[in-house]
C-alpha positions as CSV (number, residue, x, y, z in Angstrom):
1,X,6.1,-1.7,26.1
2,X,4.7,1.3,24.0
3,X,5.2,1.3,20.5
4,X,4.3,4.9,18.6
5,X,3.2,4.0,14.9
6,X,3.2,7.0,12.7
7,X,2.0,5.9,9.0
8,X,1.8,7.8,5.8
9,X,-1.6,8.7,5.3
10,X,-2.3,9.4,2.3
11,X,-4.6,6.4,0.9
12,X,-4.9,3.3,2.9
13,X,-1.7,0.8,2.2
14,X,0.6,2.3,5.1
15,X,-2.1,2.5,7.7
16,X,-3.4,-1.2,6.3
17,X,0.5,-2.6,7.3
18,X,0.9,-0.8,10.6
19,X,-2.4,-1.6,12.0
20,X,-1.8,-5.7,11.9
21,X,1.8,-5.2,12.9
22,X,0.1,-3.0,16.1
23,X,-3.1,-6.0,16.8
24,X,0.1,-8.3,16.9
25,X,2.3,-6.7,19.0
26,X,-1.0,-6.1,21.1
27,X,-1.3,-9.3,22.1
28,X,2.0,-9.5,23.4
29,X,0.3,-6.8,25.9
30,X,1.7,-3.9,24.3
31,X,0.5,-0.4,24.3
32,X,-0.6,1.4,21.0
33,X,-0.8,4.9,19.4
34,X,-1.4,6.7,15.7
35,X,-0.8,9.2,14.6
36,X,-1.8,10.1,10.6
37,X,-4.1,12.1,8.4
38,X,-6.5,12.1,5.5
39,X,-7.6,9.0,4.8
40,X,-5.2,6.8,7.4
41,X,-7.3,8.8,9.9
42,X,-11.1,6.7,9.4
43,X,-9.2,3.5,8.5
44,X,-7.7,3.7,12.1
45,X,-10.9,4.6,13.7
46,X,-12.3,1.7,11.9
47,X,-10.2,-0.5,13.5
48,X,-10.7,1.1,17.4
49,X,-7.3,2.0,18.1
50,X,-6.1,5.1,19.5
51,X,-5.5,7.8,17.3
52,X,-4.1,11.4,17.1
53,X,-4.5,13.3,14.0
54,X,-1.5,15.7,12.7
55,X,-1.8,18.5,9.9
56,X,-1.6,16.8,6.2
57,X,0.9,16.5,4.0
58,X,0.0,15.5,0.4
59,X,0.5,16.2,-3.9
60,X,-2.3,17.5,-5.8
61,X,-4.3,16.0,-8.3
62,X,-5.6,16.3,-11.6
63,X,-9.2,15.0,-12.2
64,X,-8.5,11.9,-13.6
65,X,-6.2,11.2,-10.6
66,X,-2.8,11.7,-12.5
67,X,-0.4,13.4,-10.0
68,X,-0.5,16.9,-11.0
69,X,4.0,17.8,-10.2
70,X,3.7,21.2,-12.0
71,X,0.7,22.1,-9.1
72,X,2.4,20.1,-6.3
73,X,5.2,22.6,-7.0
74,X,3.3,25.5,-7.1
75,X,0.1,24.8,-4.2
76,X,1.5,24.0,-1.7
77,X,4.8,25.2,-2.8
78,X,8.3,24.6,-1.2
79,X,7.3,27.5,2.1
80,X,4.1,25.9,2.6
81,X,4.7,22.3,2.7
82,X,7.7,23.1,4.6
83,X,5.4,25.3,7.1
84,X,2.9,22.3,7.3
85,X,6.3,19.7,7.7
86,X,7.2,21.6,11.0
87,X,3.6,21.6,11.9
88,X,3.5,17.9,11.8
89,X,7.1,17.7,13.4
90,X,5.9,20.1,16.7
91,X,2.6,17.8,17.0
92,X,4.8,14.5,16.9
93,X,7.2,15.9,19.8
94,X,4.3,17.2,21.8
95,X,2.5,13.7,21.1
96,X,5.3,11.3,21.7
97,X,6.8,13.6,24.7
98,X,3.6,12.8,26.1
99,X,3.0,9.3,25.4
100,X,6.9,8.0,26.3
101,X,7.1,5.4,23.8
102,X,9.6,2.5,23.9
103,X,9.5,2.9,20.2
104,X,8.4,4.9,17.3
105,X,7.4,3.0,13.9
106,X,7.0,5.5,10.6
107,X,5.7,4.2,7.9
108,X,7.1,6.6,5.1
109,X,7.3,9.6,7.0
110,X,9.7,11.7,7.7
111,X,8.6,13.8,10.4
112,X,8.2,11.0,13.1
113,X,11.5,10.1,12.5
114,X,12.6,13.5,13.1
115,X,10.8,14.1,16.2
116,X,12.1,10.9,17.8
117,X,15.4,11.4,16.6
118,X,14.9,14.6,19.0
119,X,13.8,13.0,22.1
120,X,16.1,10.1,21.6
121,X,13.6,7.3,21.4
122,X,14.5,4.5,18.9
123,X,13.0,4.3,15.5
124,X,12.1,1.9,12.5
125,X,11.3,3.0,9.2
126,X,9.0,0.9,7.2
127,X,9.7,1.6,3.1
128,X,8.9,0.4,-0.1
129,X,9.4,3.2,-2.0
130,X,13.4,4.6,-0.7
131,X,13.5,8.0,-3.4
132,X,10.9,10.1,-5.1
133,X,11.2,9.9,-8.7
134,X,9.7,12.5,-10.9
135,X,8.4,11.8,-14.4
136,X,10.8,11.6,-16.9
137,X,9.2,13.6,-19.7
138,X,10.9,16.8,-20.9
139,X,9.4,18.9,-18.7
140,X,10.0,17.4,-15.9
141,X,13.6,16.7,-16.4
142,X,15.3,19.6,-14.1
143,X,12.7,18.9,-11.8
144,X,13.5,14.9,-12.1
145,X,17.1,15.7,-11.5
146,X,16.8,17.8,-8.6
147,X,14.7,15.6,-6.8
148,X,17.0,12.6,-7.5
149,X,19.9,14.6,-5.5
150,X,17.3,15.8,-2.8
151,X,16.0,12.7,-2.1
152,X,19.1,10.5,-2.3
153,X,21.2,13.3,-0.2
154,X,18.6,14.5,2.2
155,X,15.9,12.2,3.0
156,X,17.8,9.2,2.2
157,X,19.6,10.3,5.0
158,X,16.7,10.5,7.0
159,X,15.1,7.7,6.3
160,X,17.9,5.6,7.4
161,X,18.7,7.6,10.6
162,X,17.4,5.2,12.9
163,X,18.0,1.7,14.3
164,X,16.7,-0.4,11.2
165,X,14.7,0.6,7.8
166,X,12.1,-2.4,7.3
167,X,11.2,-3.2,3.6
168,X,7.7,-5.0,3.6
169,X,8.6,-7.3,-0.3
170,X,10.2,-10.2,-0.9
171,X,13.8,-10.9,-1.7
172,X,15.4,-11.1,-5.2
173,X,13.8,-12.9,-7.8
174,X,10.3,-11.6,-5.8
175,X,10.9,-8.1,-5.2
176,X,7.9,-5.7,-6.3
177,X,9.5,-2.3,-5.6
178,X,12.9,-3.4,-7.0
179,X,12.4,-0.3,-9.4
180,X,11.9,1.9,-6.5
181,X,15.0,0.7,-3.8
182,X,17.8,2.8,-5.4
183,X,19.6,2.6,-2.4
184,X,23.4,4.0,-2.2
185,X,25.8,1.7,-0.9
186,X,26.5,3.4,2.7
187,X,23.0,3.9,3.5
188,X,22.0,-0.2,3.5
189,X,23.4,-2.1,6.2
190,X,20.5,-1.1,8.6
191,X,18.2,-2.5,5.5
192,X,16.1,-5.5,5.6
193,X,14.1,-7.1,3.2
194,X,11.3,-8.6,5.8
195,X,8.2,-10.0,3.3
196,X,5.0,-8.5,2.8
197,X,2.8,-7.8,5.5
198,X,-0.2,-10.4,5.5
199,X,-2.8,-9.4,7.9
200,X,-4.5,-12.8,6.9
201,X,-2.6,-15.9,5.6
202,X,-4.6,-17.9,2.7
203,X,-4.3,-21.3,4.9
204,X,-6.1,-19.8,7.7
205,X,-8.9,-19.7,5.4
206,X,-11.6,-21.9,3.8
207,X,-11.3,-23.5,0.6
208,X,-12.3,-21.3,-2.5
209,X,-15.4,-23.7,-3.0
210,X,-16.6,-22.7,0.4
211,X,-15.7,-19.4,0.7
212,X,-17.9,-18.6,-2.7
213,X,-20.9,-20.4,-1.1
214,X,-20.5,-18.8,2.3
215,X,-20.0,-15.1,0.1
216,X,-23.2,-16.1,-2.1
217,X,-20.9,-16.3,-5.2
218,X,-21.1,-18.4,-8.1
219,X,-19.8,-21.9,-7.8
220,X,-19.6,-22.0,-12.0
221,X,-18.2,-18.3,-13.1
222,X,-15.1,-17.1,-13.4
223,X,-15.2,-14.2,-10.4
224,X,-13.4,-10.6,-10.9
225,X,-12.5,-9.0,-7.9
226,X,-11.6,-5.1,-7.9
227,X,-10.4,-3.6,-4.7
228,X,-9.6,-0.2,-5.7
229,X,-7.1,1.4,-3.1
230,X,-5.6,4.8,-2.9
231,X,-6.0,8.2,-1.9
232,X,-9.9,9.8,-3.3
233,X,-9.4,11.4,-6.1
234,X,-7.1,9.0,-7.5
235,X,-9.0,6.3,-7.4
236,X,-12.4,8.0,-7.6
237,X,-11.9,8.4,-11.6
238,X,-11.0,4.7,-12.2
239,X,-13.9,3.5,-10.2
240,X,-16.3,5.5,-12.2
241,X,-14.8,4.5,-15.8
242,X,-14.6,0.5,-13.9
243,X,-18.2,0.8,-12.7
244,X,-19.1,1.8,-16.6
245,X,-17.4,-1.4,-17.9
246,X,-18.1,-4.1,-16.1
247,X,-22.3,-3.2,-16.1
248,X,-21.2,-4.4,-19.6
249,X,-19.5,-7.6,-19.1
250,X,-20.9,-10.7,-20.3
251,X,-23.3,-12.5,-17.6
252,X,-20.5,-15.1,-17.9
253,X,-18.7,-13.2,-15.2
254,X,-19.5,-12.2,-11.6
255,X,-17.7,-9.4,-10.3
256,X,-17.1,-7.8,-7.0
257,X,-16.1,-4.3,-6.6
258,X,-14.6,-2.5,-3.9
259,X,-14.8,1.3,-3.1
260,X,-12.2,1.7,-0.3
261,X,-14.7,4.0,2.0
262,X,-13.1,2.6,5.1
263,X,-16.1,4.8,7.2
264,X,-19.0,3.5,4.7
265,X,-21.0,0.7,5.9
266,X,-20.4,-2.6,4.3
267,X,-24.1,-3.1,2.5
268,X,-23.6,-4.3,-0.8
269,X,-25.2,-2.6,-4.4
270,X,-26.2,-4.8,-6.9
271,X,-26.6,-4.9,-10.8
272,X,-27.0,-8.1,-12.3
273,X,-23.6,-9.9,-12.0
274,X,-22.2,-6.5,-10.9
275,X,-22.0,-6.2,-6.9
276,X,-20.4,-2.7,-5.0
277,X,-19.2,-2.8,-1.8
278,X,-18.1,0.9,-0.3
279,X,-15.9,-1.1,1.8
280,X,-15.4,-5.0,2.5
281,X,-14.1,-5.8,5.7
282,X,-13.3,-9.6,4.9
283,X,-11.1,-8.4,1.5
284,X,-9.2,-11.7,2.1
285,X,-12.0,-13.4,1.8
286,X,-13.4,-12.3,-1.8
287,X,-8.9,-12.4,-2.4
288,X,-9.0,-16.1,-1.8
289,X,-12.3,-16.8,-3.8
290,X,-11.5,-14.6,-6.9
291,X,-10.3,-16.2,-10.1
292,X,-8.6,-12.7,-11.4
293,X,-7.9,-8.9,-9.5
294,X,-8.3,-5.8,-11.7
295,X,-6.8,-2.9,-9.5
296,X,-4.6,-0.2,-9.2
297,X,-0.9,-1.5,-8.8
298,X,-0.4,-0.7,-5.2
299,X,2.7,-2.5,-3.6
300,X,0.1,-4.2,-1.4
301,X,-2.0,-5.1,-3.2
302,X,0.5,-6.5,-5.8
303,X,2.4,-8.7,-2.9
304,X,-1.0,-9.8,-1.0
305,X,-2.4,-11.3,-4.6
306,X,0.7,-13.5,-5.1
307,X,1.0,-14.6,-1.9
308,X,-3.0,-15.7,-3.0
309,X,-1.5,-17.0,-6.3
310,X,-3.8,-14.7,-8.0
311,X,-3.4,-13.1,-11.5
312,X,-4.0,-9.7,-11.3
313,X,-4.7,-6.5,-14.0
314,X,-3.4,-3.4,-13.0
315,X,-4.0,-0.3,-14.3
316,X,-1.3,2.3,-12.4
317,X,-2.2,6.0,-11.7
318,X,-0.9,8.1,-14.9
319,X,2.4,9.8,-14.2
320,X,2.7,7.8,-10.6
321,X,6.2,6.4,-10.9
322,X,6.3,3.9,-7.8
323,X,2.9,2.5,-9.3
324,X,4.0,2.6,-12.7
325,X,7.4,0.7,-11.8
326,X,5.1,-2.1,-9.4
327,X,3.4,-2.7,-12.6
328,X,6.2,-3.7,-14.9
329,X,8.4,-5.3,-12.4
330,X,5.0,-7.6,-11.8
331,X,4.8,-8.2,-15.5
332,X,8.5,-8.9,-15.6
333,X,7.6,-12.0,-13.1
334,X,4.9,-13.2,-15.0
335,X,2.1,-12.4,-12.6
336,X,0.4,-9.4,-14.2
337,X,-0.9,-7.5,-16.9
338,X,-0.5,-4.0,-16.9
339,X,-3.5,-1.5,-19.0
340,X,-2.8,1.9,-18.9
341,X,-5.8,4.5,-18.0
342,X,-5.8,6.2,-21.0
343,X,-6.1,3.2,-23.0
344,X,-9.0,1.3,-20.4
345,X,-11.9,0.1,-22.2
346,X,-14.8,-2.5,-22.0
347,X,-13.1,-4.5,-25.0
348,X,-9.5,-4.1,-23.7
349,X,-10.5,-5.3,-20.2
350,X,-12.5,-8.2,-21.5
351,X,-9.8,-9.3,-23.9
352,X,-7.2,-9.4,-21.2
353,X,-9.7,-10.9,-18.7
354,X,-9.9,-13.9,-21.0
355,X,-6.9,-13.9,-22.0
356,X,-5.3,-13.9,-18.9
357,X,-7.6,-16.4,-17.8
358,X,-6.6,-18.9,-20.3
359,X,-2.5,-18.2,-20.3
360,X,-0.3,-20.2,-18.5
361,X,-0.1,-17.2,-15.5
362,X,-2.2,-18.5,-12.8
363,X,-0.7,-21.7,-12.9
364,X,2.6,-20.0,-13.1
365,X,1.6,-18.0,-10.0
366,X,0.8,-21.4,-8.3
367,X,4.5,-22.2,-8.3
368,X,5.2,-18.3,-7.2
369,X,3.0,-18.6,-4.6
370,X,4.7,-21.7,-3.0
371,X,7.9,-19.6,-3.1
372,X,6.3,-16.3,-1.8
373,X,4.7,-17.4,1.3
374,X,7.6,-18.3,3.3
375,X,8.2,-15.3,4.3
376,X,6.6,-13.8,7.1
377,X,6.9,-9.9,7.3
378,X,4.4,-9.7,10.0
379,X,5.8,-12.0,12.5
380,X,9.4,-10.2,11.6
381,X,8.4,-6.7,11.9
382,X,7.3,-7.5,15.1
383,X,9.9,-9.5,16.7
384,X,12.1,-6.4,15.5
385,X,10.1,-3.9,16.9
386,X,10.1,-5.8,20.5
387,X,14.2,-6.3,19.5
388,X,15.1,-3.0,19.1
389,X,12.5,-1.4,21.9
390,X,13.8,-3.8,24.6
391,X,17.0,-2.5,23.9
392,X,16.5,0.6,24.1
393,X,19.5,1.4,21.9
394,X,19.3,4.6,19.4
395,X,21.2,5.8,16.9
């Protein structure tokens, strides 16, 4: 069997969900390909498995990582990203013609999905975020309601094109991206709501005690773990205002920061109770040892710290709905605190630290993660991919 994954590439959560689905169905002996860009591109070659690269597609960016719309608009502009989406379309025919999969696997792209709808190959989608929404602020509102009709009309069609649209969360009361699943009636009955994708279950693991001692952290201190995901410049401001706070936290604290360089080696930096890691390959590891996760509010990260029972707070990218929706539907559930970037300082964070700390969420998020954990995306997005590819039925 030959499965085709094509993930998003922009920052690392697509690429970090296809490549343990793709080690899993390898050891059923199948045969592997990737294709992505930007920063999906070193994450895969991190992990040794075969990899094409396709033109980018992406938004720009202010510098303090806020999505910039009003330049997305303008550079690259409706001609050029359209250009650069047949570019990426006439490398995934060439590729896949090539390659013959059983199956091609698009992690929130559209022009895999395209190209295999072509060649008549079957396809799965992999979503958590089914419609773009723009900003609602005043300027943005023609924008916002154009892009609702575009993305409901046109690329919800596409996205559900093929043989099955997998949705990585958990089912209602769970659901993270609740906020962003606006899916129209007609369009759902190829949809499934599969669990996260947990590369690493917590059992598989040590205890907390011994995972501290074996990570040379303290047995005593409450330990903060940061993981900052998501493409450069987005997280590349928040890790430079983080970096500033915590060299000012109380020695009471240990903290572990991560950079998310996936092609940096793994030697940390230290300052007093402040360590830096440009990338930790063991993040499960430092997950499971933590006491609290300050981070951006990523849909993975968000589902892999409850199914850790870990109390988390996230600080979305300004003006980046799906992040910004993540974030309260994770408050709503009583597992999160939410500061927004513009309002992130030392005294903020260390009041919500302790505060969190001494709430009634992680023991809350104890009882969550009892719930959370019995369901296995991984094992089902595989069994569906090896479903659907043996098959061999397309729509």
């Amino acid at each position: 069997m030959k499965v085709y994954f094509a993930p998003c590439g922009i920052g690392l959560g697509h690429v970090g969900r296809c490549v343990p689905i793709a080690k899993k169905l390898l050891e059923k002996k199948a045969e592997i390909l990737f294709s992505t860009y930007r920063e999906g591109i070193r994450y895969v070659e991190r992990e040794k498995l075969p990899l094409v690269k396709v033109p980018p597609i992406g938004f720009q960016v202010k510098s303090d990582g806020t999505v910039d719309f009003k330049q997305t608009a303008v550079n690259p502009g409706p001609f050029l990203a359209s250009f650069t989406l047949l570019k990426q379309m006439n490398a995934e025919v060439q590729t896949i013609e090539k390659f013959m999969p059983d199956m091609v696997v698009s992690d929130s792209r559209i022009s895999p999905l395209l190209a295999a709808r072509i060649l008549g190959i079957p396809r799965i989608c992999i979503l958590n975020q089914f419609q773009l929404i723009i900003p609602r602020k005043r300027r943005f509102l023609r924008l916002a309601t154009f892009a609702d009709f575009i993305t409901l009309t046109i690329i919800g069609k596409i996205w559900t094109s093929g043989n099955m649209v997998l949705i990585p969360d958990f089912p209602k009361p769970y659901t993270i991206c609740a906020g962003n699943l606006n899916i129209p009636r007609f369009y759902r009955k190829n949809v499934k709501l599969i669990g996260p994708i947990l590369p690493v279950h917590p059992n598989e693991l040590a205890s907390e005690v011994e995972l501290r001692r074996k990570l040379k952290l303290s047995v005593d201190k409450p330990i903060i773990f940061a993981p900052i995901s998501g493409p450069i410049r987005e997280r590349a401001f928040l890790t430079g205002i983080l970096r500033k706070i915590f060299l000012g936290f109380p020695k009471d604290y240990e903290i572990v920061m991560s950079l998310g360089y996936p092609n940096a080696n793994d030697e940390p930096i230290r300052h007093g109770n402040l360590t830096i890691y440009k990338w930790i390959p063991n993040r499960f590891e430092y997950l499971k040892a933590a006491d609290i996760i300050i981070s951006r509010a990523g849909h993975g990260t968000i589902t892999h710290c409850m199914c850790y029972g870990k109390p988390m707070i996230l600080i979305p990218t300004p003006s980046h709905t799906e992040q910004l929706s993540n974030a309260k539907q994770a408050e709503t559930l009583g597992v999160a605190k939410t500061i927004q970037q513009e309002e992130l300082s030392k005294e903020k964070l260390l009041k919500s630290v302790e505060q969190m700390l001494n709430s009634t969420i992680p023991k809350h998020l104890k009882e969550v993660q009892k719930e959370v954990l019995n369901y296995d995306g991984l094992s089902k997005a595989a069994e569906t991919i090896i479903q659907i590819a043996e098959n061999k039925q397309t729509f």
